[in-house]
Backbone as ProteinMPNN parsed JSONL, in Angstrom:
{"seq_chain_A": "XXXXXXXXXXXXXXXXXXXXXXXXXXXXXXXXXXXXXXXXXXXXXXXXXXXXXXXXXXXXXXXXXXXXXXXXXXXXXXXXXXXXXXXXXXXXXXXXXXXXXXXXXXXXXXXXXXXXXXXXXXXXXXXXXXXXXXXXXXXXXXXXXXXXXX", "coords_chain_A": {"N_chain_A": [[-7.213, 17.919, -14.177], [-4.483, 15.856, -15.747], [-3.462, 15.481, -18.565], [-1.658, 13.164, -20.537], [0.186, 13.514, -23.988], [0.953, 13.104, -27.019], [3.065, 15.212, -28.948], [2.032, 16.933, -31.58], [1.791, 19.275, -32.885], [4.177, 22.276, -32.387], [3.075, 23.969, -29.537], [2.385, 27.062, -27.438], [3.784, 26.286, -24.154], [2.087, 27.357, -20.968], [3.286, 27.589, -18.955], [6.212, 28.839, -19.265], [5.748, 30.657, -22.048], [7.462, 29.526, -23.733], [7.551, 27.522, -26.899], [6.49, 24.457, -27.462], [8.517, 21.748, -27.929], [8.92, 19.137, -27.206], [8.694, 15.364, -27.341], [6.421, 14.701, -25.581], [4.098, 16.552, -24.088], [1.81, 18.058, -21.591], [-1.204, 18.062, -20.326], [-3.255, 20.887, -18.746], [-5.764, 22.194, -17.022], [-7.344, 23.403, -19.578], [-4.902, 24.191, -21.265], [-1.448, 24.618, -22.176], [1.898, 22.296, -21.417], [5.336, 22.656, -21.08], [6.633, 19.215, -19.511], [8.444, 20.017, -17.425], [7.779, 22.122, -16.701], [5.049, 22.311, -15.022], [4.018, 22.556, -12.242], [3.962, 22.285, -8.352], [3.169, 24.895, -6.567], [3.833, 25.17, -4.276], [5.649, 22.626, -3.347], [7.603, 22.344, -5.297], [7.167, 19.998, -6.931], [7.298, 17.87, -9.68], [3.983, 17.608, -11.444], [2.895, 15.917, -13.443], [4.349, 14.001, -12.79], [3.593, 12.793, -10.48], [1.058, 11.97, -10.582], [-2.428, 12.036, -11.577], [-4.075, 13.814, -10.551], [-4.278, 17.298, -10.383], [-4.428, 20.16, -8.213], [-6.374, 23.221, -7.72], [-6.419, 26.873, -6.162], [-6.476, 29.798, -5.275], [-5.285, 31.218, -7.031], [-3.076, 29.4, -7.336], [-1.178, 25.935, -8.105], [-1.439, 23.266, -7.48], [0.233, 20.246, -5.804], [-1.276, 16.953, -4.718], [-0.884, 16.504, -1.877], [0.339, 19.206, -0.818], [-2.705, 20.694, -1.637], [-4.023, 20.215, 0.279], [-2.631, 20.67, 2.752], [-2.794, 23.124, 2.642], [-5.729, 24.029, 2.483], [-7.347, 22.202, 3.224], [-9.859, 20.274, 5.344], [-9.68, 20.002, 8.749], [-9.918, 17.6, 11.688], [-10.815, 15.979, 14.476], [-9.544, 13.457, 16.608], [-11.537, 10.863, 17.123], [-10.833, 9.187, 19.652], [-8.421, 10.623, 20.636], [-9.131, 12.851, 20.866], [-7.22, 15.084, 19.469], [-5.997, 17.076, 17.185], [-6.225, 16.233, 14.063], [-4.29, 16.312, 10.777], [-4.902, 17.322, 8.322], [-3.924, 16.291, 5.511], [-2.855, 13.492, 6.553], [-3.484, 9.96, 6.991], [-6.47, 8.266, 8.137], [-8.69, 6.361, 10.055], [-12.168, 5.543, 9.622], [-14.841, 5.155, 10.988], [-18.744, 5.14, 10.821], [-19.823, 8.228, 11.448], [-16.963, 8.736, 12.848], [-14.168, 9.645, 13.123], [-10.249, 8.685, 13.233], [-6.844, 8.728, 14.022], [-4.536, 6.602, 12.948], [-2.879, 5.469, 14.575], [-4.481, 5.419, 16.876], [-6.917, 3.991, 16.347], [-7.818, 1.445, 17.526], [-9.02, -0.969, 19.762], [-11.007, 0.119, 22.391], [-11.086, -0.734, 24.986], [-9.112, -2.754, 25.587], [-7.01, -1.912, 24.002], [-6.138, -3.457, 21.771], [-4.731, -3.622, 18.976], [-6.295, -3.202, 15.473], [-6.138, -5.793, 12.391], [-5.739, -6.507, 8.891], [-9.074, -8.09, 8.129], [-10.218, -8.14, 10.406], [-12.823, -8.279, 12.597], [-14.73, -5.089, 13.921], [-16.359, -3.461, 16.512], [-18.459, -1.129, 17.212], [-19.701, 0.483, 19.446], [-22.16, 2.861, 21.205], [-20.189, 4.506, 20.374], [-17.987, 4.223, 20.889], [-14.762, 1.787, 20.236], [-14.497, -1.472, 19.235], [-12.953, -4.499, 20.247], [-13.421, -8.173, 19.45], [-13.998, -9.647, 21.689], [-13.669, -8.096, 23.425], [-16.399, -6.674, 23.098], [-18.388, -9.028, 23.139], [-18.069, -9.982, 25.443], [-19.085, -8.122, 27.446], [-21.637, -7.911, 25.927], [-22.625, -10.305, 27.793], [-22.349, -9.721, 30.156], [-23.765, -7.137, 30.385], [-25.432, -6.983, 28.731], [-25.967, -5.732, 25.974], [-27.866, -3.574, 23.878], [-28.466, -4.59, 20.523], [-27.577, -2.676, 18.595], [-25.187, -1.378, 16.839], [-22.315, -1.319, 14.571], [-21.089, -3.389, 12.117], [-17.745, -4.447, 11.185], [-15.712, -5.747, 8.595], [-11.895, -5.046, 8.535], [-10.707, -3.524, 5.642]], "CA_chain_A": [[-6.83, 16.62, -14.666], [-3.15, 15.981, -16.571], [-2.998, 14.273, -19.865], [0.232, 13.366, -21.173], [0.105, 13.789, -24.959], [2.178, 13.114, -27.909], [3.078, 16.351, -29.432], [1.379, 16.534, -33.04], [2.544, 20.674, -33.441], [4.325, 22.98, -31.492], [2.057, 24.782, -28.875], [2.86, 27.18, -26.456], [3.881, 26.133, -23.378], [1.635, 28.031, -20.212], [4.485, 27.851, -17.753], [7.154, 29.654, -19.52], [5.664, 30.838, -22.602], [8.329, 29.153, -24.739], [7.106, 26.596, -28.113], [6.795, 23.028, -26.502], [9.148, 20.864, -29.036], [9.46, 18.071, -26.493], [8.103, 14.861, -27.728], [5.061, 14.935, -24.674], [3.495, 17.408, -23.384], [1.233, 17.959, -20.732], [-2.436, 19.632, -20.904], [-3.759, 20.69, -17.975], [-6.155, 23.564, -16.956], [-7.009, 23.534, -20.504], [-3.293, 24.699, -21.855], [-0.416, 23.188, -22.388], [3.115, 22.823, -20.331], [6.42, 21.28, -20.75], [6.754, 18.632, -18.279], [9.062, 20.304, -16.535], [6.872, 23.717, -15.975], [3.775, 22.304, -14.301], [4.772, 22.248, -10.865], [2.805, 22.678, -7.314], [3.367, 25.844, -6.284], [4.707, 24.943, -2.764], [6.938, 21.994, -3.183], [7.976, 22.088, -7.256], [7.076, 18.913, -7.847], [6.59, 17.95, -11.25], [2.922, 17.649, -11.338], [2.705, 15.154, -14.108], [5.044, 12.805, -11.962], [3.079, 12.351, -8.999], [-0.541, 11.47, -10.603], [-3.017, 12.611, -12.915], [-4.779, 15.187, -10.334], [-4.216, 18.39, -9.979], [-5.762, 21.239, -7.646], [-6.085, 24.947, -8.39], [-7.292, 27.376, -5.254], [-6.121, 31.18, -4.82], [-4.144, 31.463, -8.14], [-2.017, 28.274, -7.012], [-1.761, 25.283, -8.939], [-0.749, 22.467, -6.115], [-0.225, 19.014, -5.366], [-3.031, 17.341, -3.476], [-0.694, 16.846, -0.304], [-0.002, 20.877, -0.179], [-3.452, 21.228, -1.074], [-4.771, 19.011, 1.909], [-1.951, 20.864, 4.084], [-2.968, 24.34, 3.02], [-6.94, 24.138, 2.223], [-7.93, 20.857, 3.405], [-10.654, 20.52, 6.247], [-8.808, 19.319, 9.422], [-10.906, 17.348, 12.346], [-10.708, 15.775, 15.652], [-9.797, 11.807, 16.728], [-12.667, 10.571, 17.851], [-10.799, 8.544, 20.583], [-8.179, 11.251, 21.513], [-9.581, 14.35, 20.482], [-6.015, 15.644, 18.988], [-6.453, 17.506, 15.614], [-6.034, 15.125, 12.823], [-3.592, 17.24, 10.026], [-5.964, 17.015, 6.427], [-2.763, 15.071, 4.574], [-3.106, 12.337, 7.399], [-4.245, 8.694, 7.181], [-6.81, 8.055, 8.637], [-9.696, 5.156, 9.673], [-13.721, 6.073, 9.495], [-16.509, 4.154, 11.664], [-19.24, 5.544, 10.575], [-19.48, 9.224, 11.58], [-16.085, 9.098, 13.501], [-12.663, 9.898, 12.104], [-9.089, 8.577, 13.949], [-5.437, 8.722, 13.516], [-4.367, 5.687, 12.454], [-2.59, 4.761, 15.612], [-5.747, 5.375, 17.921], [-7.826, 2.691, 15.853], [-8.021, 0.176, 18.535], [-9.863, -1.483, 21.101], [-11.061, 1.2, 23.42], [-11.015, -1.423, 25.987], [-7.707, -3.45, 25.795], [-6.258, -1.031, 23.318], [-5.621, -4.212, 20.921], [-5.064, -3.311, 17.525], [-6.713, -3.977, 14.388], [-5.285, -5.857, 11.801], [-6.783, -6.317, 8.184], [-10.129, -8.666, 8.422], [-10.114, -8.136, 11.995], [-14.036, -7.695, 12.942], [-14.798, -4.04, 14.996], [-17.462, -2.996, 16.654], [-18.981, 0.796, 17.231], [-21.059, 0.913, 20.388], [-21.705, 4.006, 21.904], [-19.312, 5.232, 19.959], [-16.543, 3.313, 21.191], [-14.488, 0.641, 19.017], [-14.486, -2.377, 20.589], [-12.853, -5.583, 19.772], [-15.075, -9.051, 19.008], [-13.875, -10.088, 22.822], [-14.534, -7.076, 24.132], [-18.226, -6.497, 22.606], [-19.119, -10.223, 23.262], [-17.966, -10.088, 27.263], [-19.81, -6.97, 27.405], [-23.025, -8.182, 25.937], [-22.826, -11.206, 28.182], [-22.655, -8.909, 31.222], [-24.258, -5.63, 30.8], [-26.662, -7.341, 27.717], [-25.803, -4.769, 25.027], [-28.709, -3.818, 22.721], [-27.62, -5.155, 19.012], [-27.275, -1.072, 18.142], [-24.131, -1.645, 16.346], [-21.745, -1.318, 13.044], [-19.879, -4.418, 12.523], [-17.537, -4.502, 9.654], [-14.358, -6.454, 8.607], [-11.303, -4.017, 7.8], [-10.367, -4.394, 4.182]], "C_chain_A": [[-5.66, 16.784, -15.626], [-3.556, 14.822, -17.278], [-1.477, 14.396, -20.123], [-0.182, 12.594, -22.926], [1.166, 13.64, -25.694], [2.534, 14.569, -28.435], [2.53, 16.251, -30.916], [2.216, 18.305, -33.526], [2.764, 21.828, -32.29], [3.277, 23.972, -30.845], [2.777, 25.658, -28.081], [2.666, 26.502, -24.827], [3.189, 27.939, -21.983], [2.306, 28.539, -19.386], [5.992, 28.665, -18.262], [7.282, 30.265, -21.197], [6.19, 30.149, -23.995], [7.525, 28.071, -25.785], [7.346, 25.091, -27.465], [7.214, 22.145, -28.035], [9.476, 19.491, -28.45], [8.391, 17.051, -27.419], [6.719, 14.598, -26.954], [5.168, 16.266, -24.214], [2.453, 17.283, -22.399], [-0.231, 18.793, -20.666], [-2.844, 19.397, -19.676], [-4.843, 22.092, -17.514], [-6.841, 24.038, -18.767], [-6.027, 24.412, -21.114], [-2.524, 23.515, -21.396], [1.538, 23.652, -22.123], [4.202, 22.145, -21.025], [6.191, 20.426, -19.491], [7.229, 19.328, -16.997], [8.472, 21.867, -15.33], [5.486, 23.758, -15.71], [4.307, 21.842, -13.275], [4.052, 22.533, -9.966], [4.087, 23.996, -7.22], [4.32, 26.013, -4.888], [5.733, 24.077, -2.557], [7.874, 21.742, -4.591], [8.126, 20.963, -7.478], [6.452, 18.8, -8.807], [5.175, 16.995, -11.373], [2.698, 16.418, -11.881], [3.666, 13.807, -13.478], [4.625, 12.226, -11.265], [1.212, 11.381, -9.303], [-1.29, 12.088, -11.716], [-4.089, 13.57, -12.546], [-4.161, 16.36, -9.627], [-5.099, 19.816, -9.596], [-5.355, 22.694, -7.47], [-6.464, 25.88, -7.01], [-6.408, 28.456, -4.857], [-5.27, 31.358, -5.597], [-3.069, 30.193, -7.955], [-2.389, 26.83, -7.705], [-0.643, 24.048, -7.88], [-0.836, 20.972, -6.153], [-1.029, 18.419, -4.506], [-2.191, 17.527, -2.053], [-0.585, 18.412, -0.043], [-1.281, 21.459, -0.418], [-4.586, 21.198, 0.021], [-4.258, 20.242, 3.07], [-2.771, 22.524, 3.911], [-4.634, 24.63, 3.177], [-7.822, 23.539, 2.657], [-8.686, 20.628, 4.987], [-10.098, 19.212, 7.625], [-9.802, 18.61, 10.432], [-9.997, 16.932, 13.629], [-10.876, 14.608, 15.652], [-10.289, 11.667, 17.152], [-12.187, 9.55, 19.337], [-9.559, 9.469, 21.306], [-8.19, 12.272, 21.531], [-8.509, 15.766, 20.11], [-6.276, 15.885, 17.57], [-5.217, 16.328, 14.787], [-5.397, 16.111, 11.234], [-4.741, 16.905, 8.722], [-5.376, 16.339, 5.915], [-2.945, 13.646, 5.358], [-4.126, 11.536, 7.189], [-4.933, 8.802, 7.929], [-8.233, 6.773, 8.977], [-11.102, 6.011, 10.466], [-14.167, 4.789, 10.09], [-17.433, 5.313, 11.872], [-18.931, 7.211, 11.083], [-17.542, 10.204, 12.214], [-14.909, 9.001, 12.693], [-11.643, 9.57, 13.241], [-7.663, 8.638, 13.053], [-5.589, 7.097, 13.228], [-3.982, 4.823, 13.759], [-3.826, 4.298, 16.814], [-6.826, 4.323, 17.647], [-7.65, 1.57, 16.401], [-9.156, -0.172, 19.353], [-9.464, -0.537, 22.575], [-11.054, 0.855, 24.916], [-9.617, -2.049, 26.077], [-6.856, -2.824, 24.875], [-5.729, -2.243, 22.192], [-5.666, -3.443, 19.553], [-5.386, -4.116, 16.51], [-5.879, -4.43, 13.337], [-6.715, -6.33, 10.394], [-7.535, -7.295, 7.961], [-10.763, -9.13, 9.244], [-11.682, -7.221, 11.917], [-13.378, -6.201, 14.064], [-15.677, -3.539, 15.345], [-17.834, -1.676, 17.186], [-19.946, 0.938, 18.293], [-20.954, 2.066, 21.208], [-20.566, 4.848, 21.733], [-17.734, 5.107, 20.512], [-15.887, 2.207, 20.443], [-14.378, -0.359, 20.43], [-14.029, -3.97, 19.825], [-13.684, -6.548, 19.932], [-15.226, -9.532, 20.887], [-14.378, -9.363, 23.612], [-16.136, -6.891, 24.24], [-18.928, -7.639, 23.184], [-19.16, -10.301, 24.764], [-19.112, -9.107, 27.942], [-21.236, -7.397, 27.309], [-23.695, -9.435, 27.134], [-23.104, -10.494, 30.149], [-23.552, -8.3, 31.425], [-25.546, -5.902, 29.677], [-26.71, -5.976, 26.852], [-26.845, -4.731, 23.901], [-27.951, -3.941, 21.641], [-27.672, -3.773, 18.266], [-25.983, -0.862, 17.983], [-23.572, -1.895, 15.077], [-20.363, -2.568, 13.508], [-19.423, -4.444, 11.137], [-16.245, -4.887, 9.738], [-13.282, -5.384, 7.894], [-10.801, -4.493, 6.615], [-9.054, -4.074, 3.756]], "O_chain_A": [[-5.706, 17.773, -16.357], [-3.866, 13.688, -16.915], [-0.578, 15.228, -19.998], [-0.684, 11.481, -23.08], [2.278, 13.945, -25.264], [1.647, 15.219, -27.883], [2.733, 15.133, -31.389], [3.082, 18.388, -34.397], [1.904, 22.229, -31.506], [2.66, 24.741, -31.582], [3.917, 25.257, -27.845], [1.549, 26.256, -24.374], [3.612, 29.093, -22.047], [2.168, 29.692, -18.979], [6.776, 29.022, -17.382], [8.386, 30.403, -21.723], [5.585, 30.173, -25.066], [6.526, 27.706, -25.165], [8.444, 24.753, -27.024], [6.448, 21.953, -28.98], [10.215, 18.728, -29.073], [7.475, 17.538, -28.082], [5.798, 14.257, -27.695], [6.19, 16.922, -24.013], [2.096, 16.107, -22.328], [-0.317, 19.993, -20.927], [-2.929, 18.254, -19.226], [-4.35, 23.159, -17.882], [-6.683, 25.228, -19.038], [-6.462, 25.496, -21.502], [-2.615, 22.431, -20.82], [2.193, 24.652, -22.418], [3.971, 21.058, -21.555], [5.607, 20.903, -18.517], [6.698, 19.299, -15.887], [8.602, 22.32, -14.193], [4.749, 24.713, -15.955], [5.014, 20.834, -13.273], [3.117, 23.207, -10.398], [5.262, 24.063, -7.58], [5.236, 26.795, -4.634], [6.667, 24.38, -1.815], [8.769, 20.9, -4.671], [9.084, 20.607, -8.166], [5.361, 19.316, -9.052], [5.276, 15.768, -11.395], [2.294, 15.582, -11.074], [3.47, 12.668, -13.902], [5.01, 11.067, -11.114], [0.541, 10.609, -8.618], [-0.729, 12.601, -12.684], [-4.848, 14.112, -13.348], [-3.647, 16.346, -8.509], [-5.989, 20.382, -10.231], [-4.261, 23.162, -7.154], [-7.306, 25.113, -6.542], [-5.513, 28.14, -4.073], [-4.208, 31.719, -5.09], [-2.11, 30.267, -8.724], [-3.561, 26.498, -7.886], [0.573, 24.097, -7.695], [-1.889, 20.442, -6.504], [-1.538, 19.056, -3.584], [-2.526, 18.361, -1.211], [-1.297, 18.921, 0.822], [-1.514, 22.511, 0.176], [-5.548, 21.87, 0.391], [-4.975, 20.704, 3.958], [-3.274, 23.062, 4.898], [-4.911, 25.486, 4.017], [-8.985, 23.942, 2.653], [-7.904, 20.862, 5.909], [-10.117, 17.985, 7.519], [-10.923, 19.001, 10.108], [-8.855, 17.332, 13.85], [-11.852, 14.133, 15.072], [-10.09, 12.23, 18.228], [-13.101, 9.178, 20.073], [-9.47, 9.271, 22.517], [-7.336, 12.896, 22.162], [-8.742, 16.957, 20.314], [-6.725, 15.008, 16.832], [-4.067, 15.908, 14.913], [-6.326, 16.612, 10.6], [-5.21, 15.769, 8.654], [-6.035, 15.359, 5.567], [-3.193, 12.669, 4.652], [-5.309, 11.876, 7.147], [-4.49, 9.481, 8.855], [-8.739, 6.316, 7.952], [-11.111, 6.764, 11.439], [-13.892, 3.646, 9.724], [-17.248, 6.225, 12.677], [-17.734, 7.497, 11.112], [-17.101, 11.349, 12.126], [-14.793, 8.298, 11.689], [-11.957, 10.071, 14.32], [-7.49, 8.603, 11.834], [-6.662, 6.497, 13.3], [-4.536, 3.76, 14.042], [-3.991, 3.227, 17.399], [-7.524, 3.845, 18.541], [-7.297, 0.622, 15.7], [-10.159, 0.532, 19.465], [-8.508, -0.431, 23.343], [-11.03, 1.658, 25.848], [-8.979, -1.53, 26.994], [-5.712, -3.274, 24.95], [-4.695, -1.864, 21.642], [-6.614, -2.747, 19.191], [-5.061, -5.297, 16.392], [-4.881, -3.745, 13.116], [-7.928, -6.455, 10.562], [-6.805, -8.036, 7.302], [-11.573, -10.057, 9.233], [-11.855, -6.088, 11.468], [-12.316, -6.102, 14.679], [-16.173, -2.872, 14.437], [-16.857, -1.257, 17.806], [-21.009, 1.509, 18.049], [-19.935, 2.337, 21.845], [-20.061, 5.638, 22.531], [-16.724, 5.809, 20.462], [-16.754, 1.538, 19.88], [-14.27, -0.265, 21.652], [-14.735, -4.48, 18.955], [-14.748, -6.257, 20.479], [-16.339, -9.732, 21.373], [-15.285, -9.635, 24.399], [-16.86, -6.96, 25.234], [-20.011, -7.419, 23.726], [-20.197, -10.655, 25.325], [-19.864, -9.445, 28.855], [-22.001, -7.331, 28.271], [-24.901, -9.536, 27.36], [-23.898, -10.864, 31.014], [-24.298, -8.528, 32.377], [-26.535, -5.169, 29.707], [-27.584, -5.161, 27.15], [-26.846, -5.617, 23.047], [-26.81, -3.479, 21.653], [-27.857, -3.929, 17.059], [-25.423, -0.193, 18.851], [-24.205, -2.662, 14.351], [-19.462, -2.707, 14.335], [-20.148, -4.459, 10.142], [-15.553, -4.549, 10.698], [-13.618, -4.86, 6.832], [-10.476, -5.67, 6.462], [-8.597, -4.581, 2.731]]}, "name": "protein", "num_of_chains": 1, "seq": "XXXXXXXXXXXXXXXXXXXXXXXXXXXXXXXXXXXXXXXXXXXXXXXXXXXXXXXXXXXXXXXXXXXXXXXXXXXXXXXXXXXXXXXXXXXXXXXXXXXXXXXXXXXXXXXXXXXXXXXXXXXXXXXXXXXXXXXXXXXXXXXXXXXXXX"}
């Protein structure tokens, strides 16, 4: 977690040893940085710029996207079974994970938009047209997650 701090008396700085005389400082890890010398390890962005978390893992002190890209537990779209990167958006019905684009109607491929009902049968998304034609046909038991996207 990064605080940003007034300075009250020079401390050392963790990232390049030197006396931090700036008027903020930065504490993170308990110690304390210039702004400018808390940085991810992979893209040097200045840590305290981007947010107020920061993640530590094999001596590396990283932003979350490099530590998504390097650490981060990757999966499979549940509608086209193409690995899903860890940094990547993505939309959840119940157990299932998709890209963002694939979040449609597994039947007419419509897409959702936001307070657009969706339904989960058999593990298929299914728009309200879809689901309702369906039940009127094939009589679909009511074994189903219905939820408005927010």
């Amino acid at each position: 977690m990064l605080s940003v701090q007034p300075d009250t008396k020079p401390k050392g700085c963790a990232g390049c040893n030197r006396k931090i005389k700036d008027r903020y400082l930065l504490k993170a890890l308990d110690k304390y940085w210039h702004e400018d010398c808390l940085k991810c390890a992979c893209c040097d962005c200045r840590l305290g710029e981007v947010g107020s978390t920061l993640y530590t893992k094999a001596n590396l002190i990283l932003c979350r996207r490099d530590y998504l890209r390097l650490f981060g537990v990757t999966g499979n779209c549940a509608a086209c079974s193409k690995l899903i990167p860890a940094f990547e958006m993505v939309m959840r019905a119940k157990d299932n994970v998709y890209h963002l684009d694939c979040f449609a109607c597994q039947l007419c491929n419509q897409r959702f938009c936001v307070g657009d009902k969706f339904f989960l049968k058999n593990n298929m998304i299914l728009c309200q047209t879809d689901y309702e034609e369906g039940l009127m046909k094939e009589g679909y038991a009511p074994q189903l997650i219905i939820r408005r996207l927010q």
